[in-house]
N, C-alpha and C positions, 0 to 999 in steps of 0.2 A: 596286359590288363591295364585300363585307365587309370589315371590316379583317380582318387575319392573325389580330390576336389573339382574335377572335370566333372565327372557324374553328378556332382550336390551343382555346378555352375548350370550345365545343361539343362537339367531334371527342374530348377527352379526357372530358369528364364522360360523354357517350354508352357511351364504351368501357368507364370505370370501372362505369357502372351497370346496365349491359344486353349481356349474353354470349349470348343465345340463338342467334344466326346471327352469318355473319359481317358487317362494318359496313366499306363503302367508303364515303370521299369526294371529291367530285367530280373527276374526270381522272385518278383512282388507280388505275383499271381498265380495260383494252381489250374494249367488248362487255360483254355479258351473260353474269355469272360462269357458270361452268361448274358442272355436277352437279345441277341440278334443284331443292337444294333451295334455300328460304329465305334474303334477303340482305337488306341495307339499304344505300340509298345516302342521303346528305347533301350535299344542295347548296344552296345560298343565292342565290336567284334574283332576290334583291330588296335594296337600300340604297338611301339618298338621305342624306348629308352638310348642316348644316347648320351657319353661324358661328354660336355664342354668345358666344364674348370675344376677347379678342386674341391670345391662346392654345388655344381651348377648341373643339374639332367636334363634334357632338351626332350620331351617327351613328342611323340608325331604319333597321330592315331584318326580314327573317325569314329562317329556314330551313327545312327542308325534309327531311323524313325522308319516303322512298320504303321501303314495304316489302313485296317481292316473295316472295308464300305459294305453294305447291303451290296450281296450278287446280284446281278441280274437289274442292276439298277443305271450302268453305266460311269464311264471311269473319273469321265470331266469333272462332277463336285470334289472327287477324294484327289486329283492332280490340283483343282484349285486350292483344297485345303494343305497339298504339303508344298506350293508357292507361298504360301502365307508364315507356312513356317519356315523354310527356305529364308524369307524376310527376316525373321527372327536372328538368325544368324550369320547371313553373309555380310563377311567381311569386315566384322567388329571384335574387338576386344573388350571381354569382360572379366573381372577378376585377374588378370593374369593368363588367360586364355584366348587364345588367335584362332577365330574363326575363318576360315577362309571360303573358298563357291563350292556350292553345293551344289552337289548333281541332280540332273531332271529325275523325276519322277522314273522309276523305272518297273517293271511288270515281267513275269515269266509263265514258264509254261503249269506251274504249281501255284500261281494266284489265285484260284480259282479254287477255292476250300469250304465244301458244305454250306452256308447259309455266307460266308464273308466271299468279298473278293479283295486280294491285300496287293496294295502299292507300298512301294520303298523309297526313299530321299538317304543318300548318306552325305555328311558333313566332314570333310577332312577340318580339323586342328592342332593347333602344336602350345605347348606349355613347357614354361621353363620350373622345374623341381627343385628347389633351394632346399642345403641339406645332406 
């Protein structure tokens, strides 16, 4: 599981830098937001905690930006929109948190969901846990 402060760091740069649709994160919404169009959700599907000092946890984890386009519309505006966000995070540190490259844009055989069509971006970062 992420630390808190990974999620409150994410959660807020995302929102500061990317207004195009609305941006849920995870368990902050019942179902599949309503009105057909465009959303993102963020969740962080991955950590693993490790001791470096006697005080010190080196956490490694990624997250995960889900973003649900109109089907049937084509995929290139929702791959532009998660370079954009991609931007947002490669390769900076904020708060104490090491963003590193984020993966392309990626798509399966279950993108393809009732009125949305969902692309993925995940972000690997690493954070030091003092404490």
């Amino acid at each position: 599981m992420a630390a808190l402060t990974v999620v409150q760091i994410v959660e807020a740069r995302l929102r500061a830098g990317f207004d195009r649709c609305p941006i849920y994160v995870e368990n902050s919404t019942l179902g599949t937001p309503s009105g057909g169009g465009p959303w993102i959700l963020v969740d962080f599907p991955w950590s693993r905690s490790e001791w470096v000092s006697a005080d010190e946890f080196w956490e490694d984890g990624g997250f995960r930006v889900l973003l649900a386009i109109e089907a049937g519309a084509g995929a290139h505006d929702g791959r532009a929109w998660l370079d954009e966000i991609a931007s947002l995070f490669r390769g900076v540190e904020v708060g104490g948190v090491q963003f590193f490259a984020p993966q392309s844009a990626s798509t399966g055989d279950q993108s393809d969901r009732g009125v949305h069509f969902r692309l993925a971006l995940t972000v690997p970062y690493q954070f030091i846990i003092e404490g």
